[in-house]
Backbone as a chain_set.jsonl record, in Angstrom:
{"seq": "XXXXXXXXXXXXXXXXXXXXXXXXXXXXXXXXXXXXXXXXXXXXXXXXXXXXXXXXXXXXXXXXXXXXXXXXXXXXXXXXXXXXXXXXXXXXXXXXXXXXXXXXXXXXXXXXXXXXXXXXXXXXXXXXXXXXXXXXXXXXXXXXXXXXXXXXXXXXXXXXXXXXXXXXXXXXXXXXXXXXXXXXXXXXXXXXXXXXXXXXXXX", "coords": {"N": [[4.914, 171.168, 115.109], [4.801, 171.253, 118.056], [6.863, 169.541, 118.542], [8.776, 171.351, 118.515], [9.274, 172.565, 120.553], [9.577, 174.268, 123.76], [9.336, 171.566, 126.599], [7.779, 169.485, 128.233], [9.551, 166.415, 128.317], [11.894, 164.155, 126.229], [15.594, 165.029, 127.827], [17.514, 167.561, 127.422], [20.271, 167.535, 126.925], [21.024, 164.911, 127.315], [20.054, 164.19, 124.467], [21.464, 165.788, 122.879], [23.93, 165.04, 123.379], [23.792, 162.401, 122.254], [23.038, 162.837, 119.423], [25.524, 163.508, 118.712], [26.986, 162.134, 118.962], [25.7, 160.177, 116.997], [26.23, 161.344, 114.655], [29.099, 162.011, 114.374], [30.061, 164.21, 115.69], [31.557, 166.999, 117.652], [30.018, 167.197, 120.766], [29.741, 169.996, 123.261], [29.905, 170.805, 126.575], [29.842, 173.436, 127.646], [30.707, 174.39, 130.222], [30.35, 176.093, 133.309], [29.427, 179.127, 132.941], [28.941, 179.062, 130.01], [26.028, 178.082, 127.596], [25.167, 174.767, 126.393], [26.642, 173.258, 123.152], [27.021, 171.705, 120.197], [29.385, 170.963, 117.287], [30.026, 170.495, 114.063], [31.494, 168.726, 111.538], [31.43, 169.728, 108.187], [32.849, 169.235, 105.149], [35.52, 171.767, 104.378], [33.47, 173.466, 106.795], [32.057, 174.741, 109.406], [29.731, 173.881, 111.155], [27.398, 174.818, 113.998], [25.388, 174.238, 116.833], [23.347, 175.514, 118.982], [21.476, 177.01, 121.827], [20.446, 180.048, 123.099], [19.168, 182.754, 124.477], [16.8, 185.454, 124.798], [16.204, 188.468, 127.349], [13.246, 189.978, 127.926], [12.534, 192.088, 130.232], [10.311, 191.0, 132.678], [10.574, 188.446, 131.318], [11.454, 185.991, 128.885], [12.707, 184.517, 126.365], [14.029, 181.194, 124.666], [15.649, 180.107, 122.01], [16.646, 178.08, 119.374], [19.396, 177.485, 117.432], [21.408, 177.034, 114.724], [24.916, 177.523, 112.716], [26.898, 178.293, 110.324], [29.38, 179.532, 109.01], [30.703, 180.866, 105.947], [32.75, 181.352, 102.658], [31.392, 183.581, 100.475], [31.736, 184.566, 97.745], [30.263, 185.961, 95.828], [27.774, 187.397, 96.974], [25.503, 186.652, 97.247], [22.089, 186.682, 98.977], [19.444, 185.286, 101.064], [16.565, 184.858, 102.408], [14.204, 182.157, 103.484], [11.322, 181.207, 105.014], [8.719, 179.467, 107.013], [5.603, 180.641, 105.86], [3.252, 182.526, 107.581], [1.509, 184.3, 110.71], [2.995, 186.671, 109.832], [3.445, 186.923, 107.132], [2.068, 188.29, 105.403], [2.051, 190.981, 106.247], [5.077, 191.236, 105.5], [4.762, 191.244, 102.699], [3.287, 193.635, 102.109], [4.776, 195.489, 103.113], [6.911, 195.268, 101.143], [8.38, 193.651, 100.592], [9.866, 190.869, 98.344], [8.567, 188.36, 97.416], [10.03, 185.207, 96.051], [8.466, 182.593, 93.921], [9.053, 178.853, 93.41], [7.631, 177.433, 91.722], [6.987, 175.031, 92.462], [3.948, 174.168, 93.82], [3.381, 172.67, 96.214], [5.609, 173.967, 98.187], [5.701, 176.325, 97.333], [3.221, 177.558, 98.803], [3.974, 176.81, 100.934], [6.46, 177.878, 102.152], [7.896, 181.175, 102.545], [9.799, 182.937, 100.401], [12.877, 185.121, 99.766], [15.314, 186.998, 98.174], [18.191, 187.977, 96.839], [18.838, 187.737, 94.711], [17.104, 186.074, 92.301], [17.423, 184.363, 90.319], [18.977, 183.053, 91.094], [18.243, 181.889, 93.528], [16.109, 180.516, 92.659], [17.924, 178.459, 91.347], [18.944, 177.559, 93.76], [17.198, 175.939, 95.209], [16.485, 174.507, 92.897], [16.506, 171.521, 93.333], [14.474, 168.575, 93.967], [14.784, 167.382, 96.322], [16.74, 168.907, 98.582], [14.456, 170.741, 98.749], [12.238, 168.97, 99.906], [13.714, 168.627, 102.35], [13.333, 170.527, 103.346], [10.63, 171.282, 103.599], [9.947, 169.071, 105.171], [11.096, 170.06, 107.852], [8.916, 170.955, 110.809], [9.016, 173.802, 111.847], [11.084, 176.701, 110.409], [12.995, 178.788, 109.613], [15.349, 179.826, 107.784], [18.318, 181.959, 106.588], [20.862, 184.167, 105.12], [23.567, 185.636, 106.45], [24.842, 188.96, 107.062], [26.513, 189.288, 109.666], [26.375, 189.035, 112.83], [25.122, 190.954, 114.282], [25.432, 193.48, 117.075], [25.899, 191.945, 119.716], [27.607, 189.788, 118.021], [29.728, 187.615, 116.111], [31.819, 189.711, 113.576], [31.952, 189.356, 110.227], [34.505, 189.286, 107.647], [34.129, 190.981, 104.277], [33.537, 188.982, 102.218], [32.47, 187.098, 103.792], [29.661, 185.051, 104.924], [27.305, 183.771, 106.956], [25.234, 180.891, 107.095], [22.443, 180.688, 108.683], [20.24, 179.782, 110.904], [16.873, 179.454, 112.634], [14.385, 178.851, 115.559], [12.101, 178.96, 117.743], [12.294, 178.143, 120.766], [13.079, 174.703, 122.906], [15.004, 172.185, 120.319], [14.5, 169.224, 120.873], [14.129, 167.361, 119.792], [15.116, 163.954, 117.774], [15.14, 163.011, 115.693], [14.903, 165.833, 113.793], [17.184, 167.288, 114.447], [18.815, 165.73, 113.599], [17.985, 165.839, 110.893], [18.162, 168.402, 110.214], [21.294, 168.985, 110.516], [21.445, 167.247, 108.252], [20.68, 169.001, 106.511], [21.249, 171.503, 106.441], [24.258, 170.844, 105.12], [23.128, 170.143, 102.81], [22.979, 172.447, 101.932], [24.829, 174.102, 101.763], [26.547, 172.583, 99.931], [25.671, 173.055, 97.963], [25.289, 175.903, 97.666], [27.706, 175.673, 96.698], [27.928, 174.645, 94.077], [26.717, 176.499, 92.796], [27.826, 178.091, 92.63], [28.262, 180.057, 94.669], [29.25, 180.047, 96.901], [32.37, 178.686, 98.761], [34.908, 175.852, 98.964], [36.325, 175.884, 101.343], [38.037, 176.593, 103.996], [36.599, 179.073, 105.992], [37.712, 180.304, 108.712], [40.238, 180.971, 107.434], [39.914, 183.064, 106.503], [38.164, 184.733, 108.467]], "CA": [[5.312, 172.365, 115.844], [5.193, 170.727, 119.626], [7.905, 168.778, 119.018], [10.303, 172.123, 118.644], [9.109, 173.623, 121.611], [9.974, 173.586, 125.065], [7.8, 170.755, 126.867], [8.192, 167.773, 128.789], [9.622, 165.537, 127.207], [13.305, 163.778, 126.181], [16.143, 165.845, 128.604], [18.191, 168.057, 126.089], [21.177, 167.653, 126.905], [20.883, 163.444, 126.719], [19.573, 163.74, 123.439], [22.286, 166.443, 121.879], [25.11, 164.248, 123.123], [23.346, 161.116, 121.228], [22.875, 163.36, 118.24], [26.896, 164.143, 118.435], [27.847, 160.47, 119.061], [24.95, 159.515, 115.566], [26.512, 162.138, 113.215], [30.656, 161.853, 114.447], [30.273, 165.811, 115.804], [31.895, 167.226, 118.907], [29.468, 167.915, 122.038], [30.485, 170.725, 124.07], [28.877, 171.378, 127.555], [30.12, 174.387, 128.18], [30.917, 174.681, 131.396], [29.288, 177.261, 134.262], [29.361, 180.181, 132.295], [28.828, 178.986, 128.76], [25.141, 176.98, 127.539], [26.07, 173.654, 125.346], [27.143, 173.17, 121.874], [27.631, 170.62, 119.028], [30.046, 171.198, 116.09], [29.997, 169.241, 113.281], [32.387, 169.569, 109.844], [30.777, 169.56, 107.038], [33.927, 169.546, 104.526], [36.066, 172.456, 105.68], [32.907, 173.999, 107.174], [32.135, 174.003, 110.678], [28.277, 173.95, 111.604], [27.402, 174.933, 115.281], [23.935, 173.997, 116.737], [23.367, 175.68, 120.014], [20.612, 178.017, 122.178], [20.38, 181.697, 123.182], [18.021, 183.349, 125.17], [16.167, 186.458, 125.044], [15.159, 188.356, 128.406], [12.539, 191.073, 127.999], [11.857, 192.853, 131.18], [9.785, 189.974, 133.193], [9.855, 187.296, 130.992], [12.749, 185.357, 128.272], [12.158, 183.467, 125.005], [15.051, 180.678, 124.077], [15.857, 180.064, 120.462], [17.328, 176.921, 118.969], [19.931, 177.973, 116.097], [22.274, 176.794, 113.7], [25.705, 178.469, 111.857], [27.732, 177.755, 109.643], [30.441, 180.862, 108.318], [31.334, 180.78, 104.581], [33.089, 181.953, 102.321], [30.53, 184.119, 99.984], [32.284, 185.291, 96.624], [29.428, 186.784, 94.979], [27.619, 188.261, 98.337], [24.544, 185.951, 97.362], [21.362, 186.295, 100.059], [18.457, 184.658, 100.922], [15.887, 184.09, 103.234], [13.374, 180.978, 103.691], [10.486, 181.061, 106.153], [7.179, 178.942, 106.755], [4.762, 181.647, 106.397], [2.322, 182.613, 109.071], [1.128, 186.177, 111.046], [3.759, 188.471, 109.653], [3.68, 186.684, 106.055], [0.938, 189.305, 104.359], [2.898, 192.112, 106.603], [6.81, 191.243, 105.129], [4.829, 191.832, 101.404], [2.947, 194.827, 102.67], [6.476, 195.808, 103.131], [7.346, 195.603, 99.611], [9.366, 192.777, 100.45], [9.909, 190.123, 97.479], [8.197, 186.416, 97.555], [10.356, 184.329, 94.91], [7.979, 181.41, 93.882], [9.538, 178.309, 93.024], [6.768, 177.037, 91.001], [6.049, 173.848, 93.05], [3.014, 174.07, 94.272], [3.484, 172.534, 97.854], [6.868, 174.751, 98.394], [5.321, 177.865, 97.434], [2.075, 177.365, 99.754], [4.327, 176.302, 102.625], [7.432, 179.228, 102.18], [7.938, 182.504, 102.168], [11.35, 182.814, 99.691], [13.069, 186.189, 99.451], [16.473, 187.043, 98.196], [18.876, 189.797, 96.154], [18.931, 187.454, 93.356], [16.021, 185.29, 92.048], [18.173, 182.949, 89.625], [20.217, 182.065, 92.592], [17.514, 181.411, 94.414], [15.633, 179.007, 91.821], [18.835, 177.034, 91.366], [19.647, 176.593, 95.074], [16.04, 175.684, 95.447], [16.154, 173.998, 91.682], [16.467, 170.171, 93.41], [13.755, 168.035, 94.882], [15.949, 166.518, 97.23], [16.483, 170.172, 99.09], [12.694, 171.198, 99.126], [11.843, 168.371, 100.542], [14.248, 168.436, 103.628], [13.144, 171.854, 104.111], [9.437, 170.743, 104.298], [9.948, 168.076, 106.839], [10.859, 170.576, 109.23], [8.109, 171.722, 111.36], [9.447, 175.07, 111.877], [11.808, 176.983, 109.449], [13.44, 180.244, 109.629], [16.767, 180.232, 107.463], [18.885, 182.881, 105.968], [22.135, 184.381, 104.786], [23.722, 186.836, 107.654], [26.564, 189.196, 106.757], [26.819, 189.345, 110.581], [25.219, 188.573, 114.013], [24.539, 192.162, 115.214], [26.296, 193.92, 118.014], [26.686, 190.686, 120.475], [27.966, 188.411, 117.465], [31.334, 188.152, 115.597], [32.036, 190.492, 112.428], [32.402, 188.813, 109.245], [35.328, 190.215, 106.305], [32.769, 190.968, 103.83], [33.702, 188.0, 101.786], [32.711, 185.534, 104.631], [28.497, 185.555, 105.467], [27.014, 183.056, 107.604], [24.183, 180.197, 106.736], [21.865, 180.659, 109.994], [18.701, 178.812, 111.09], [17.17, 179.537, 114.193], [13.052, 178.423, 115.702], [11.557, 179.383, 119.369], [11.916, 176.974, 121.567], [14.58, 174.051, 122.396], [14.613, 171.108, 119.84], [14.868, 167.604, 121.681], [13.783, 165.915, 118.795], [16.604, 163.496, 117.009], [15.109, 163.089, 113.768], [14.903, 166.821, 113.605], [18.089, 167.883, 114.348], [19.764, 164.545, 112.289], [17.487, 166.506, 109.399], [18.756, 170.066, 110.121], [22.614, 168.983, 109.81], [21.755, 167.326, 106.822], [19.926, 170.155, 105.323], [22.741, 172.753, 106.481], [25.302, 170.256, 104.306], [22.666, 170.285, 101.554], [22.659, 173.727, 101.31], [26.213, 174.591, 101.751], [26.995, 172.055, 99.197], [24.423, 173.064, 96.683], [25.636, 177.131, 97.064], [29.071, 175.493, 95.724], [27.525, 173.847, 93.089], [25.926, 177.345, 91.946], [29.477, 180.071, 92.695], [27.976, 181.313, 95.928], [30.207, 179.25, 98.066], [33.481, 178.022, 98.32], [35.142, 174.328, 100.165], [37.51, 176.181, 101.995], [37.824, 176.954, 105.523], [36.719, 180.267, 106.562], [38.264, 180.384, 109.346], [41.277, 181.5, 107.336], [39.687, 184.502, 106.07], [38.234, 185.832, 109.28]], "C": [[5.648, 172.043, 117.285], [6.442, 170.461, 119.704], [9.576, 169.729, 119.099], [10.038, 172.86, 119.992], [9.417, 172.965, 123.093], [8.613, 173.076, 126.387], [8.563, 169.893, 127.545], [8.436, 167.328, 127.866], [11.368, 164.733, 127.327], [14.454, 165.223, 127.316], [17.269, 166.083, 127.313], [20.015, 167.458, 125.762], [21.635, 165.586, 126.784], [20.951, 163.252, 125.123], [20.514, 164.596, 122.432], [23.1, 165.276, 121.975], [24.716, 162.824, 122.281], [23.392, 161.821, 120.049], [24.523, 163.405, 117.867], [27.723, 162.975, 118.017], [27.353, 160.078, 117.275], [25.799, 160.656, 114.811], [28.424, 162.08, 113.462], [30.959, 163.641, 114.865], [31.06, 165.927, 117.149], [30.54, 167.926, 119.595], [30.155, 168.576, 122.879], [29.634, 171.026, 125.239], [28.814, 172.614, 127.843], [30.623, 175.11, 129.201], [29.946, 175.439, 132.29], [28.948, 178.224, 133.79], [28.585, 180.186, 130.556], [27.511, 178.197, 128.17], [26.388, 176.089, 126.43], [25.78, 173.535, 124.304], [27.05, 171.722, 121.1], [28.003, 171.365, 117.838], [30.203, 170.076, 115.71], [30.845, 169.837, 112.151], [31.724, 168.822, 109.351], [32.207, 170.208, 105.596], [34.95, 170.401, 105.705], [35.01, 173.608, 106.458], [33.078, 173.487, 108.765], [30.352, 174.443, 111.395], [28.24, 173.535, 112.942], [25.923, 174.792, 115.721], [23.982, 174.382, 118.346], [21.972, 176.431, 120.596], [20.74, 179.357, 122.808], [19.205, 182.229, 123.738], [18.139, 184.674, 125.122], [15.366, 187.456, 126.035], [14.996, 189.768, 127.768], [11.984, 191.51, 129.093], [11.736, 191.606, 131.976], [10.142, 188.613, 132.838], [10.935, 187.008, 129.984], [11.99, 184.441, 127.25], [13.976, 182.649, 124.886], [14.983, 179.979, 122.984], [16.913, 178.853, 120.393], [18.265, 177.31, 117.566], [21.223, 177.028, 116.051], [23.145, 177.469, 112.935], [26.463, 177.62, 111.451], [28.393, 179.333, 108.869], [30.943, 180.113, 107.313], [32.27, 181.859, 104.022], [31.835, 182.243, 100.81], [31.192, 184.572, 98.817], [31.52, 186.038, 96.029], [28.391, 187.669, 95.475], [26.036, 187.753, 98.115], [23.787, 185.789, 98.694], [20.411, 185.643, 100.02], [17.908, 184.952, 102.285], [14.678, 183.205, 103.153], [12.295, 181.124, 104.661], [9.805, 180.861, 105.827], [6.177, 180.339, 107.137], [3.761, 181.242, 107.485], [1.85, 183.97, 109.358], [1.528, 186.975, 110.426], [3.906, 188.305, 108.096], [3.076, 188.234, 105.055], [1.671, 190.403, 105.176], [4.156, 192.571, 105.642], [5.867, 191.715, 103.83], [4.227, 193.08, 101.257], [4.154, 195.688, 102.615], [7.181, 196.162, 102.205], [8.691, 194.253, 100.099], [8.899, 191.028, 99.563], [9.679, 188.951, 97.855], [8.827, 185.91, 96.265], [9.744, 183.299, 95.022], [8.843, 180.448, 93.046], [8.703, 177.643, 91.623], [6.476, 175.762, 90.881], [5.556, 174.437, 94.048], [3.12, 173.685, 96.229], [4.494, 173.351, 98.537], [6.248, 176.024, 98.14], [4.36, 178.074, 98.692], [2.865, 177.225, 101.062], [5.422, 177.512, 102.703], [7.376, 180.586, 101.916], [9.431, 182.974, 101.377], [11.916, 183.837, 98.911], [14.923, 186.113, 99.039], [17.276, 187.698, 97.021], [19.105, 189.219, 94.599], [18.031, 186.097, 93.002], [16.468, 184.075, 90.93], [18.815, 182.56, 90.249], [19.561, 181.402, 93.014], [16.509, 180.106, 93.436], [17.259, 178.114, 91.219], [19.36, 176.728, 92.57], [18.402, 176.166, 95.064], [15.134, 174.573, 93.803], [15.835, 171.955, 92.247], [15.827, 170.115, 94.523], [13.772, 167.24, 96.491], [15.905, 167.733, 98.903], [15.369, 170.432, 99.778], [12.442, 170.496, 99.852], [12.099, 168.33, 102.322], [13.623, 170.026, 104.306], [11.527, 171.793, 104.448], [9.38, 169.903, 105.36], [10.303, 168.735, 107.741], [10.044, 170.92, 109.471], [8.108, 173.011, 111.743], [10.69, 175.942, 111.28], [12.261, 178.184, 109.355], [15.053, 179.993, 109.197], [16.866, 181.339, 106.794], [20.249, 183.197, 105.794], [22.473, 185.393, 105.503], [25.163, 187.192, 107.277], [27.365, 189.174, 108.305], [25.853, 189.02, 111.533], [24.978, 189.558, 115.197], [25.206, 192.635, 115.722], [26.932, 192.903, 118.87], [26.91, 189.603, 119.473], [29.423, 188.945, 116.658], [30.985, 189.0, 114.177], [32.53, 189.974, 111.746], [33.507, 190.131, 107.889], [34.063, 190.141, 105.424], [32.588, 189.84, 102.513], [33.294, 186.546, 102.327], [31.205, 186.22, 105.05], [28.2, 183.984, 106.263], [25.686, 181.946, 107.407], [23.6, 180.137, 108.684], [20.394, 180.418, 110.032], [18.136, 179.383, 112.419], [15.037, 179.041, 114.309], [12.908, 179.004, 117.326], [11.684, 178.143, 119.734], [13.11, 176.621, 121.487], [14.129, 172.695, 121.814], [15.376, 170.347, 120.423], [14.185, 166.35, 121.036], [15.001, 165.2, 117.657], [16.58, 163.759, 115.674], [15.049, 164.488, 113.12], [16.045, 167.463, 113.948], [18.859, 167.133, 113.352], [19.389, 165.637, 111.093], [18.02, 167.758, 108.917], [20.538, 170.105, 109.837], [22.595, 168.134, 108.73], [21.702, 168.143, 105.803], [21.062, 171.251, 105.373], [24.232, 172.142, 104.757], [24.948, 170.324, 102.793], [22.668, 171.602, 100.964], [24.286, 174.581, 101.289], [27.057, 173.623, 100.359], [26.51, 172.946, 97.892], [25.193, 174.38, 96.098], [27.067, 177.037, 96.603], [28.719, 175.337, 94.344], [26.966, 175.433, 91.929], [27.024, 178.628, 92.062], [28.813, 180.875, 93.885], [28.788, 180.256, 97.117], [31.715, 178.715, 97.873], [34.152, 176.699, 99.57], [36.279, 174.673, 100.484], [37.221, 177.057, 103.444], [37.697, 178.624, 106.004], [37.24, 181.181, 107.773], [39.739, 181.35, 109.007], [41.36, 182.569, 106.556], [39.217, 185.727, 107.276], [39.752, 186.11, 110.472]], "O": [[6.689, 172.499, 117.757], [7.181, 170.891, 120.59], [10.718, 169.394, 119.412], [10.774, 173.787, 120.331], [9.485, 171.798, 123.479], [7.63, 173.648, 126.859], [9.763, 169.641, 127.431], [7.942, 167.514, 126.754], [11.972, 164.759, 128.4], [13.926, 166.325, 127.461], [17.73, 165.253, 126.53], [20.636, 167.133, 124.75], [22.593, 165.211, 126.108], [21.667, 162.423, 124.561], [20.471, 164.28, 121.243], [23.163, 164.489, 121.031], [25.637, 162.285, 121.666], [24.091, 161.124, 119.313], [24.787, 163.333, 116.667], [28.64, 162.81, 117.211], [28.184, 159.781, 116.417], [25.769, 160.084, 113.721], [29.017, 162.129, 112.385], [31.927, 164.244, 114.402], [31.203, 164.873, 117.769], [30.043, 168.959, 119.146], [31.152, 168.049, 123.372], [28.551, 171.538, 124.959], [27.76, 173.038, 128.316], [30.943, 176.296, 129.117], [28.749, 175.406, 132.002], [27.814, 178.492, 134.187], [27.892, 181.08, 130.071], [27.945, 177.045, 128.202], [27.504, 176.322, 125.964], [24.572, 173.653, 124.094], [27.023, 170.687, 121.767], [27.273, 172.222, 117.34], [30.414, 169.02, 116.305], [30.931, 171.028, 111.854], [31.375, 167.683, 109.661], [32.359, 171.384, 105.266], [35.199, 170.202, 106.894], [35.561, 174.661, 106.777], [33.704, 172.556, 109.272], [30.159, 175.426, 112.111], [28.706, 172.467, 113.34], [25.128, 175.269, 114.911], [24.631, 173.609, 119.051], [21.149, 176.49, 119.683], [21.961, 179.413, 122.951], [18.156, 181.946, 123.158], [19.221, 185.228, 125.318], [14.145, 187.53, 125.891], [15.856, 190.51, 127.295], [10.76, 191.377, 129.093], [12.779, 190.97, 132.129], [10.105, 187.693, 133.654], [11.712, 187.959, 130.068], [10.931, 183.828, 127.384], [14.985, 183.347, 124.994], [14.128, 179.094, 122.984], [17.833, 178.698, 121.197], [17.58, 177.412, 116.548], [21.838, 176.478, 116.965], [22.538, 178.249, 112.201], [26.745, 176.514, 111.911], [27.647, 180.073, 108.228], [31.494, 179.022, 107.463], [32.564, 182.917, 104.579], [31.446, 181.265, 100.171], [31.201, 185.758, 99.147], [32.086, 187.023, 95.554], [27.999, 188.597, 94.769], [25.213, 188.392, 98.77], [24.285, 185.081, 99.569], [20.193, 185.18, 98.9], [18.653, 185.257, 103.216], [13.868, 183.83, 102.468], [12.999, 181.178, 105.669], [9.424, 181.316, 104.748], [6.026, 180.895, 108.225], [3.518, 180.174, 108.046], [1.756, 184.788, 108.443], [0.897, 188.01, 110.212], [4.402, 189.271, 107.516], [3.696, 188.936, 104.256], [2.131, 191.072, 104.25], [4.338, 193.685, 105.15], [6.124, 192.909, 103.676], [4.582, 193.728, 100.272], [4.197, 196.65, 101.849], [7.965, 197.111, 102.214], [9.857, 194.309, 99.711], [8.018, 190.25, 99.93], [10.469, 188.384, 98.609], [8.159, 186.171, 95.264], [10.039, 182.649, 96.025], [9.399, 180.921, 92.055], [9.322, 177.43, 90.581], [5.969, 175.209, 89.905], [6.141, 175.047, 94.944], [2.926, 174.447, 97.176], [4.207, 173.477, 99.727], [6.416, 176.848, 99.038], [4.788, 178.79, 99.597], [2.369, 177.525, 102.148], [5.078, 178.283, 103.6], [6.726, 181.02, 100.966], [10.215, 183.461, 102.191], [11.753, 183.84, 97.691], [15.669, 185.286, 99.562], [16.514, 187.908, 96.077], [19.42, 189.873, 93.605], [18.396, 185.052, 93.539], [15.839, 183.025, 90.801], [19.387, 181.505, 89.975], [19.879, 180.215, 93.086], [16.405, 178.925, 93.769], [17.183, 177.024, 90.652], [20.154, 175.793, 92.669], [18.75, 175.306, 94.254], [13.99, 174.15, 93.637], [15.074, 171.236, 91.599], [15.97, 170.757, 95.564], [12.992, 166.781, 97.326], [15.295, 167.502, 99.948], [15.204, 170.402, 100.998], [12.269, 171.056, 100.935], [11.29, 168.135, 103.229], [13.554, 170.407, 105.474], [11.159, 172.245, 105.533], [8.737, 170.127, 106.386], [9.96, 168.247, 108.817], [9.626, 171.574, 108.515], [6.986, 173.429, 112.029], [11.614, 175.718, 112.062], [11.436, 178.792, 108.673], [15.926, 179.958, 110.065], [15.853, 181.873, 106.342], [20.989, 182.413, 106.387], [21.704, 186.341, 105.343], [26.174, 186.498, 107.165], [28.591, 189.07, 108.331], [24.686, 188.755, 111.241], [24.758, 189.356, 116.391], [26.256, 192.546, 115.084], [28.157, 192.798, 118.929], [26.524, 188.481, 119.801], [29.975, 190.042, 116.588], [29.842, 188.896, 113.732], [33.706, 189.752, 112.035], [33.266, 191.272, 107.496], [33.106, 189.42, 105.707], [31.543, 189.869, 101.863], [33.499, 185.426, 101.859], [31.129, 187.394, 105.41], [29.017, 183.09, 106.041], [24.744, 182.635, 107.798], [24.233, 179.671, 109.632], [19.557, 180.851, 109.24], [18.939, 179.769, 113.269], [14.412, 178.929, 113.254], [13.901, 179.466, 117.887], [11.252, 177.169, 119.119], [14.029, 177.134, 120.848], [13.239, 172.032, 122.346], [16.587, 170.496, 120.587], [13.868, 165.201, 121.341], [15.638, 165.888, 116.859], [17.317, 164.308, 114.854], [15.133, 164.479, 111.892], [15.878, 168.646, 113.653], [19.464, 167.671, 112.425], [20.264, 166.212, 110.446], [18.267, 168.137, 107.772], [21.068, 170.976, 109.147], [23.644, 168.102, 108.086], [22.268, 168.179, 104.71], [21.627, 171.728, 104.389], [24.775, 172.79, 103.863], [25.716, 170.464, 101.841], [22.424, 171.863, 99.786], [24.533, 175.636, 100.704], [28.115, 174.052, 99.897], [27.245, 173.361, 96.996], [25.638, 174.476, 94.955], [27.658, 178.03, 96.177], [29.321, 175.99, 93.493], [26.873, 175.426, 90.701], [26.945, 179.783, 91.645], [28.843, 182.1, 94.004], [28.357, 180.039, 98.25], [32.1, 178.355, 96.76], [33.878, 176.692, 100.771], [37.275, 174.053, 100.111], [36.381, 177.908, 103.734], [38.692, 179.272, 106.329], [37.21, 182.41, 107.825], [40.271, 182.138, 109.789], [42.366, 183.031, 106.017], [39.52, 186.92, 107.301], [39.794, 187.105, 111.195]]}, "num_chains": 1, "name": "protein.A"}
């Protein structure tokens, strides 16, 4: 958990552009106005890894996230999260836990989503699970959009989005997170909830 949070430690912006140079991505600084970026293609995808801040009154939280815009044919959702505080709340809720029925993956996730055979065959290979355990902090999902301040998807096009508190300035943890994005954008081909074509030319 330390190592996603913001701490002394490696300087961020050192350690994205090394991450951009190790994977063949573009680093973007942004300029004065804009924080900084890395895009990476993943086929004709385009996975964005950036931060965002939150001010409440006094005080600001900044968030480490991940996107990637698809194309969605079958309007397939999900979400993933390491339970914790709000776990026994979300089912309080009446909101659905799909167990995978490994044992270390159930115990460590919370795994909700509009269709439960989708979700045990994106979640059917060991390969997957695994990358999604080695993160220390885990919050993915399927977004038809990104609210009022984000762009508006056609409703054919949803978004694979990650996001954690804090800023990660750890390598092997972001190397892991654009593999796992690729694993999972591959995988929802592999199962008709995705397609290897550029969304771009749908929104």
């Amino acid at each position: 958990m330390g190592g996603l949070r913001e701490m002394f430690g490696p300087n961020r912006e050192q350690v994205w552009r090394q991450l951009a140079q190790e994977i063949g991505a573009t680093y973007d600084d942004g300029g004065f106005w804009h924080g900084d970026k890395i895009e990476a293609k993943v086929k004709a995808w385009t996975v964005t890894l950036d931060t965002y801040t939150v001010s409440t009154g006094k005080s600001s939280a900044t968030f480490t996230r991940m996107r990637a815009p698809y194309v969605n044919p079958d309007g397939f959702r999900f979400k993933i999260y390491r339970k914790g505080l709000f776990s026994a709340l979300a089912k309080k809720l009446g909101m659905q836990d799909i167990e995978v029925g490994e044992r270390e993956f159930d115990d460590a996730f919370i795994v909700q989503g509009n269709e439960e055979a989708k979700v045990l065959s994106l979640l059917a290979a060991p390969k997957l699970r695994q990358m999604m355990l080695a993160m220390p902090e885990f919050y993915l999902e399927v977004k038809d959009s990104e609210g009022v301040f984000g762009p508006k998807f056609p409703k054919d096009v949803d978004e694979l989005y990650f996001q954690v508190g804090g800023v990660i300035r750890d390598l092997a943890v972001l190397k892991g997170l654009f593999g796992l994005f690729a694993e999972v954008l591959n995988t929802l081909c592999h199962i008709g909830s995705a397609y290897e074509n550029d969304p771009q030319l749908t929104l």
